[in-house]
ROGU-987204 format. One record per residue (C-alpha): y, x, z. Coordinates in steps of 0.1 Angstrom, whole numbers, padded with zeros to 4 digits, always signed. Layout:
ROGU-987204
YXZ/...
//
This chain:
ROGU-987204
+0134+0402+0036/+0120+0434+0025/+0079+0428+0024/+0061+0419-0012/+0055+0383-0020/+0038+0371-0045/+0056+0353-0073/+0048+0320-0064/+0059+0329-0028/+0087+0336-0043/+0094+0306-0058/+0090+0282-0023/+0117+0308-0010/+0142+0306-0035/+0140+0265-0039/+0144+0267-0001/+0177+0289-0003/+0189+0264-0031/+0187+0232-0003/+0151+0219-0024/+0137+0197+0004/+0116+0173-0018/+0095+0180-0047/+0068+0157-0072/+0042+0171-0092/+0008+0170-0096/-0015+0206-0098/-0038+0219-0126/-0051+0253-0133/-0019+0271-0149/+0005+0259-0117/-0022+0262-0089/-0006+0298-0076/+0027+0278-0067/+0005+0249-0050/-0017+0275-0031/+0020+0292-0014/+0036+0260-0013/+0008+0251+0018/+0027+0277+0042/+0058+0261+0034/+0045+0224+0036/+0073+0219+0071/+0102+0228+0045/+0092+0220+0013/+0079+0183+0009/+0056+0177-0022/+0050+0140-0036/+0018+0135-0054/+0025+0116-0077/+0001+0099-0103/+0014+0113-0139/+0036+0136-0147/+0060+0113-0163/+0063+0093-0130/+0071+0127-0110/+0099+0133-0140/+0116+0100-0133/+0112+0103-0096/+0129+0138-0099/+0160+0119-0115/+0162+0089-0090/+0163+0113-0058/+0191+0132-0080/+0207+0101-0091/+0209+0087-0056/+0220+0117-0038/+0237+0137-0063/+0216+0167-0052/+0192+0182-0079/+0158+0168-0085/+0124+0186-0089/+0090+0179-0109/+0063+0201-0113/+0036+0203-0143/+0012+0225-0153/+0007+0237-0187/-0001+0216-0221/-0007+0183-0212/+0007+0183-0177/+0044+0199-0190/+0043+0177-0221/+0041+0148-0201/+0074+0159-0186/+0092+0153-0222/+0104+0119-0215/+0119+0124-0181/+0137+0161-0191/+0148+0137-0223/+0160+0112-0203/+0183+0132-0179/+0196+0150-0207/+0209+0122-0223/+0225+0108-0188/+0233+0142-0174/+0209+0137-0141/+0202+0175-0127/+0169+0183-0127/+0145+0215-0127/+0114+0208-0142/+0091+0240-0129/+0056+0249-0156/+0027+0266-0149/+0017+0285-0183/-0011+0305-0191/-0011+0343-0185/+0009+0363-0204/-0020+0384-0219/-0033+0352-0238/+0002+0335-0246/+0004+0331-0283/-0034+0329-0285/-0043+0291-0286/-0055+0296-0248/-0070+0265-0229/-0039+0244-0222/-0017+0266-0239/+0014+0245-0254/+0050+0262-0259/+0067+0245-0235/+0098+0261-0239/+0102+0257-0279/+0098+0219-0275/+0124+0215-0250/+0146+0233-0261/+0166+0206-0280/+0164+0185-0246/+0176+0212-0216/+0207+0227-0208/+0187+0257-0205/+0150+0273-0204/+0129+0304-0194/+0098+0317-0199/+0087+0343-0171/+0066+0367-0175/+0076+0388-0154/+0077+0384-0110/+0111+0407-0110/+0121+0378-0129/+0116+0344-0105/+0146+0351-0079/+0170+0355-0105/+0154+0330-0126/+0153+0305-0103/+0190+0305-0083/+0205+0307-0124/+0187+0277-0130/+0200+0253-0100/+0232+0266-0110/+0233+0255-0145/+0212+0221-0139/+0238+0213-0110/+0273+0224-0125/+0297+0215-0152/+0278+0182-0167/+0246+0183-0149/+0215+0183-0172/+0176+0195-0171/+0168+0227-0169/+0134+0241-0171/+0110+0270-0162/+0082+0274-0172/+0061+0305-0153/+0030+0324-0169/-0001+0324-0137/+0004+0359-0133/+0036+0361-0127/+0033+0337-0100/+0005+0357-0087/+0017+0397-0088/+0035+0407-0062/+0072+0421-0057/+0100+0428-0032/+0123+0402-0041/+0162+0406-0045/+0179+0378-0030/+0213+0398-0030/+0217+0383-0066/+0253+0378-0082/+0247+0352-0112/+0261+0370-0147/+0269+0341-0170/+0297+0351-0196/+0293+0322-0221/+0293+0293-0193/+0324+0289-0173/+0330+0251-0171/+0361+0236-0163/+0369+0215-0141/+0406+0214-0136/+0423+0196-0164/+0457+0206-0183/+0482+0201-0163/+0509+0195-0194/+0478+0173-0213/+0478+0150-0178/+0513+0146-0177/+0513+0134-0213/+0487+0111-0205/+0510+0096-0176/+0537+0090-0199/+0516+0072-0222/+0499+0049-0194/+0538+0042-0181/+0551+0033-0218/+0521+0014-0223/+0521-0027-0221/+0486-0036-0223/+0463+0001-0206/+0429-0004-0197/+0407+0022-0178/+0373+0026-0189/+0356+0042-0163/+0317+0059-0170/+0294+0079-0152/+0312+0109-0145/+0331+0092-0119/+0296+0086-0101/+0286+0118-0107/+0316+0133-0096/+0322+0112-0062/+0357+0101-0078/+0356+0066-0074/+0382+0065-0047/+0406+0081-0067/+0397+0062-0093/+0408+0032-0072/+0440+0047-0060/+0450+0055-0093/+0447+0019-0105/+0462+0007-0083/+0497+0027-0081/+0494+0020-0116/+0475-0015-0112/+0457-0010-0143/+0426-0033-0152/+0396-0013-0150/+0367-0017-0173/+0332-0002-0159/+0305+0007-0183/+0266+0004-0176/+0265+0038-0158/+0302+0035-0145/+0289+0004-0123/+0301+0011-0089/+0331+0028-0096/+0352+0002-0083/+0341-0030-0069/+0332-0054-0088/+0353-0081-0065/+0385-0059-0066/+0411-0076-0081/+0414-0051-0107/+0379-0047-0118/+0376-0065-0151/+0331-0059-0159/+0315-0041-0183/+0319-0029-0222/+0303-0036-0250/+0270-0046-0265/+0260-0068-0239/+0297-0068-0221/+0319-0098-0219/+0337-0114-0243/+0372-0105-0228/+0365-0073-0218/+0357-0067-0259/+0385-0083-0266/+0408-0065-0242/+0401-0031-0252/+0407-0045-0286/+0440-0054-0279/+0452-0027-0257/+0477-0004-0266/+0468+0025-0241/+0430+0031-0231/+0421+0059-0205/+0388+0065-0208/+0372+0092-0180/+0340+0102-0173/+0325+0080-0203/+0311+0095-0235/+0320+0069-0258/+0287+0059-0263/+0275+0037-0297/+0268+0006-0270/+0301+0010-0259/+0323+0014-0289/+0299-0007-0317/+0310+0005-0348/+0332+0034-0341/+0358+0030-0367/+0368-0005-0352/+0370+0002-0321/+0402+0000-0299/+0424-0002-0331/+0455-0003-0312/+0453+0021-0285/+0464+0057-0283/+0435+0073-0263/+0432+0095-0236/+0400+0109-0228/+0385+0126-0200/+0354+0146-0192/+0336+0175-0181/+0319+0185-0215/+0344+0191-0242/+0318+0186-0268/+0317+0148-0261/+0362+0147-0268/+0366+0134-0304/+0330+0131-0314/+0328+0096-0319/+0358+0083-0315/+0394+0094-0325/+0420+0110-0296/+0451+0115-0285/+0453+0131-0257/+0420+0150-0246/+0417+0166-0210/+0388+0186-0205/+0376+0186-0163/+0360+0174-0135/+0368+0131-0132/+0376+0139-0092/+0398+0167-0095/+0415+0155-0128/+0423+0120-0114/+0438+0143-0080/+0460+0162-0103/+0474+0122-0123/+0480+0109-0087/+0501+0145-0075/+0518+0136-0108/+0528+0100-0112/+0564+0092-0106/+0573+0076-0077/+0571+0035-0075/+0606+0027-0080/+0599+0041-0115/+0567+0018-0118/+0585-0014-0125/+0582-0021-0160/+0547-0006-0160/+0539-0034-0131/+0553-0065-0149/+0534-0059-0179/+0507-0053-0158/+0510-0086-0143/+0510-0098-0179/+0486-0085-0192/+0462-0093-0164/+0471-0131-0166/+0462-0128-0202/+0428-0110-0201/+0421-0140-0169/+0427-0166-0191/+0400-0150-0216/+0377-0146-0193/+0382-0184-0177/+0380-0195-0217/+0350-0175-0228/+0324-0171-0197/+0322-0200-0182/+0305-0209-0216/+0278-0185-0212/+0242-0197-0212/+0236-0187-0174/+0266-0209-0165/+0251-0232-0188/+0229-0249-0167/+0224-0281-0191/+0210-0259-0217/+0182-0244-0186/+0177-0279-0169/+0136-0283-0187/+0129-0247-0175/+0110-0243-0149/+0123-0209-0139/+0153-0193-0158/+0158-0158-0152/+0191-0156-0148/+0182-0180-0112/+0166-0148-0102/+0196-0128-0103/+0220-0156-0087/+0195-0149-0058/+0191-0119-0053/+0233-0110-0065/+0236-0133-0033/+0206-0118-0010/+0219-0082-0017/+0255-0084-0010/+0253-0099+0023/+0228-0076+0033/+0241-0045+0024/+0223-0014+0022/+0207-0016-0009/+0196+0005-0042/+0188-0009-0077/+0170+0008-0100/+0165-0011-0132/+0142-0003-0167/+0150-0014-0201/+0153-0044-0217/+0167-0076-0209/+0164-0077-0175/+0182-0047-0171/+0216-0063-0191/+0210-0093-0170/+0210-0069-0137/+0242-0052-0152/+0259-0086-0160/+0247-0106-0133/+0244-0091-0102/+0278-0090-0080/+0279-0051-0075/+0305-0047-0047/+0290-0019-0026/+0300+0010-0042/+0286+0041-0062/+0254+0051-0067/+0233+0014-0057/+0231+0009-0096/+0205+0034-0110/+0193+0028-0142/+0180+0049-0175/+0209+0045-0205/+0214+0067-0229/+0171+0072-0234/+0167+0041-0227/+0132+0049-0212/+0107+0019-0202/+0084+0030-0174/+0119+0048-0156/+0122+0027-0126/+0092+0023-0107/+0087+0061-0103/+0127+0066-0102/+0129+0039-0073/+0104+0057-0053/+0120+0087-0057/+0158+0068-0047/+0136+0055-0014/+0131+0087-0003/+0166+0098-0008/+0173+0072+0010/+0150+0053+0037/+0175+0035+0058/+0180+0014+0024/+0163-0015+0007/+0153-0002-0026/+0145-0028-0056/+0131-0015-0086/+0136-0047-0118/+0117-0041-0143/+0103-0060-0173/+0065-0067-0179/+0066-0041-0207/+0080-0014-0192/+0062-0021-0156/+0029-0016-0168/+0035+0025-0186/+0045+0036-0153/+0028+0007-0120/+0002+0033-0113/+0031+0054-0090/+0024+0022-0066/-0001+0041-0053/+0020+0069-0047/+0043+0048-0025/+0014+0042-0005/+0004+0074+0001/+0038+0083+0010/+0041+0061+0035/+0073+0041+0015/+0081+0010+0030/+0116+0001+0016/+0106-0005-0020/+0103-0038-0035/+0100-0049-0069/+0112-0077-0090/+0089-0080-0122/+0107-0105-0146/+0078-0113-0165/+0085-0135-0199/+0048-0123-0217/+0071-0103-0246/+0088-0073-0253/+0120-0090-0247/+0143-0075-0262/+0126-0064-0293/+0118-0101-0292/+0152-0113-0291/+0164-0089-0320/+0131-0107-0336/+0145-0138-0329/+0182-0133-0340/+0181-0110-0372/+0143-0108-0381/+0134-0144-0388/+0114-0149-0358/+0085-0122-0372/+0072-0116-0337/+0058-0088-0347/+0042-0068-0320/+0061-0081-0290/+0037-0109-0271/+0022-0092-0243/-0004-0099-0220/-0010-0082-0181/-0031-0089-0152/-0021-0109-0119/+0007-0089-0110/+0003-0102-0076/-0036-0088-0070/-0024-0057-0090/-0001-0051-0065/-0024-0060-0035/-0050-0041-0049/-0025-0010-0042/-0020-0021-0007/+0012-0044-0014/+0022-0075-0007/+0025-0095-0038/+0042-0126-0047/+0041-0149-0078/+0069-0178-0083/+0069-0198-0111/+0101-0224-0097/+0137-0219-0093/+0133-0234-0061/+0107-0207-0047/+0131-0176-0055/+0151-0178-0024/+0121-0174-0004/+0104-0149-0022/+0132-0129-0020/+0135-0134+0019/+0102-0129+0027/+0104-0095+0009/+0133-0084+0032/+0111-0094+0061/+0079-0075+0046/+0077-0041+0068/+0057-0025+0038/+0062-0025-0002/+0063-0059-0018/+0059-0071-0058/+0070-0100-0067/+0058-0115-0101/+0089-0138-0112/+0074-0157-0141/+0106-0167-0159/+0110-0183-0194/+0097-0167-0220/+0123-0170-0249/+0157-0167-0231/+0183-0144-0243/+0211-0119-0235/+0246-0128-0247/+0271-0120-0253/+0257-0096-0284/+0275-0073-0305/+0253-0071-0337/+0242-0033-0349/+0269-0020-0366/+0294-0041-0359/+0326-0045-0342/+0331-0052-0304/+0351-0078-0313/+0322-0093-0333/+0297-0108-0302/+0273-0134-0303/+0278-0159-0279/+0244-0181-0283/+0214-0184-0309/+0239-0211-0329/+0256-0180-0339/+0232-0157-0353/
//
């Protein structure tokens, strides 16, 4: 390609020759170059306009999150890339790939308090792998191709550019015959071959190993390695809030989920075990509670991508820096054969009885088996999820993207997930209310031959409901949403309740018809206030050829347990109020 183009030209061309088929944004001034080019590339380049630029931010991550492929919002300057914050925030902290693209004012007034002049670039610094400022068109091919390749390699994260107006509207003869230069980044993905085989003999002397497996396993399309590997080894594996989908939840080796809100055997278990192989999990504070009491016992091996994240917050022994797929390739070339697996398998066999008989002792007291302690409600929450645990796995086919709070630990603990990686999406490490509704519409898209159901609390529905409208426009007809609507801030309400003497202090909340909000976008809605209308509800959203809410008014002052208190150990978990 050897005639000019102009800088914004430029930059439809190169997100093309990077695979870019779906972009969200909304225009303004600074960014209006890049909207005027991107109409002669409107068969290639597909742009969602969405309502805020938060809601295009979050969408950006649940296409990415879904698909694995990077994800793309667009702001113009001041207010429109500030709004971006939260989203670029958020995938940093759960390493989503993502290139958030800035208009900025011309380079002739930068630095001069210009009309929607904000230094992009300074304030997200902190939160992105990376970030430019272009000023000049020479600049944008290069600019851009280094940019998908840092967002998209080693642990994916954010990266963003943000483009002065006259760069994007000079013109150039573009280079695409571009060889990245990149000195300080060469990630690693293959781990140490001695460190691995180290790790082996530790897992084979071991009595009582657990595997905890996190997000990089998702990320990294390991999980069925990661099944392979427990299995030679039939090792229980533990899955944490991003880790769901890893391995089956119905396999006879999957054991649930870690930590704050996990169950009380799988605490227990990793405070018992003597061997814990954690990969593609960052030891975060939700897992581990207090750091220095966690796993006591256990010689650990660690695994991931970003060496950074090795020893910071808890101790170990034997660290292996690579890629969760290719690392867990190189355990399974190396593990002995099975004849030399037979201790390892009877304590095994042990040690799984054991952690059964927790889990038969300590869940079947949990309050949503408890269904004396529900029987005046008229619609406990947790009846929700029995439904729609039951609707989605005999369907198939299906997404969940969840927001924050309580319905989102209630998702995690409640919901049978048996069908593999990537159907649980969810914002963790941020925790960001307002994440799913935009994020589910931008999973739908990813994927339209799936049922897509975004749960999200009152709270957090109403920062972000407005992309409804975007759905509409869009034409969306596979997302559904499940509002479990309690009139609080749940669970700032429940810590309220538990350590704060009931001081409900800023947590009742009111909200409009849900139901007429939603028709009022051009949804179907639904209210259910009985245990005995969920079924239906649920149904009749399947059957909907269109976008459906459903306002599921639940009980207002129901809980999550188990708990593990702030700052303290694993081991230390609330099982119901009587405790606190």
């Amino acid at each position: 390609m050897t005639k000019p183009l102009t800088g914004a030209q430029i930059m439809c061309e190169a997100l093309i020759r990077e695979g870019v088929e779906v972009m969200f944004g909304i225009p303004g001034g600074a960014i209006m170059p890049f909207y005027y080019a991107m109409w002669d590339y409107r068969d290639r380049l597909r742009h969602v306009l969405c309502r805020h630029e938060q809601g295009a931010g979050h969408a950006a991550e649940g296409y990415a999150r879904a698909t694995g492929k990077i994800g793309v919002c667009i702001g113009t300057s001041g207010p429109g890339a500030t709004n971006l914050v939260t989203p670029i925030a958020d995938a940093m902290m759960d390493s989503t790939p993502l290139l958030a693209i800035t208009g900025q004012v011309g380079s002739h007034v930068l630095g001069k308090d210009a009309f929607q002049e904000t230094d992009i670039t300074g304030i997200t610094m902190p939160i992105t792998k990376h970030n430019y400022l272009v000023k000049n068109v020479d600049e944008l091919a290069y600019v851009f191709k280094e940019a998908i390749y840092i967002a998209t390699t080693g642990r994916p994260g954010p990266v963003l550019i943000d483009i002065t107006k006259d760069a994007m509207q000079k013109t150039t003869v573009p280079n695409w015959d571009i060889k990245l230069n990149l000195p300080g980044y060469k990630p690693t993905y293959h781990g140490n071959r001695r460190q691995i085989r180290e790790a082996i003999k530790l897992l084979i002397s071991a009595k009582k190993p657990l595997i905890i497996a996190g997000h990089g396993i998702i990320m990294a399309g390991a999980h069925r390695e990661l099944q392979e590997f427990a299995e030679r080894l039939r090792i229980p594996v533990i899955t944490t809030l991003h880790g769901i989908g890893a391995i089956p939840e119905n396999h006879p080796l999957s054991i649930g989920m870690p930590g704050m809100h996990g169950w009380v055997h799988v605490n227990r278990a990793i405070q018992e075990c003597d061997v814990l192989f954690n990969i593609g999990g960052r030891f975060d504070d939700r897992v581990t509670g207090k750091a220095s009491t966690f796993a006591p016992n256990a010689r650990i091996i660690h695994v991931d991508i970003d060496p950074s994240e090795i020893g910071k917050n808890v101790r170990v022994d034997v660290p292996i820096v690579g890629d969760a797929r290719l690392v867990l390739q190189a355990f399974l070339e190396d593990l002995p054969p099975p004849s030399e697996l037979a201790d390892l398998h009877t304590h095994a066999s042990d040690w799984m009885e054991h952690i059964r008989e927790m889990q038969d002792k300590h869940q079947g007291k949990q309050q949503y088996k408890n269904r004396a302690a529900m029987v005046n409600m008229a619609l406990p929450p947790h009846d929700v999820y029995e439904a729609l645990s039951r609707t989605l796995n005999a369907r198939g086919n299906y997404r969940v993207v969840t927001d924050v709070g309580q319905h989102q630990m209630w998702a995690a603990q409640l919901i049978d997930w048996n069908h593999g990686p990537r159907t649980h999406i969810t914002s963790g490490g941020a925790g960001t209310m307002g994440f799913a509704v935009p994020a589910a519409m931008g999973v739908a898209i990813a994927c339209p031959n799936d049922t897509v159901w975004a749960i999200v609390g009152d709270g957090g529905f109403q920062m972000t409901n407005q992309e409804m409208a975007t759905i509409v426009q869009e034409g969306l007809k596979n997302v559904k949403i499940a509002v479990i609507n309690n009139g609080y801030l749940g669970m700032v309400r429940q810590w309220q309740e538990l350590f704060e003497h009931k001081r409900y202090s800023g947590t009742p909340l009111s909200g409009p018809d849900f139901a007429k909000l939603a028709e009022a976008y051009g949804w179907k809605g639904l209210t259910v206030e009985r245990s005995e209308d969920v079924q239906d509800a649920i149904d009749e959203a399947h059957a909907t050829d269109g976008p459906v809410l459903i306002d599921f008014r639940v009980e207002r002052e129901v809980n999550v347990f188990p708990m593990v208190p702030q700052n303290k150990s694993i081991g230390e978990m609330i099982l119901s109020e009587s405790q606190a």
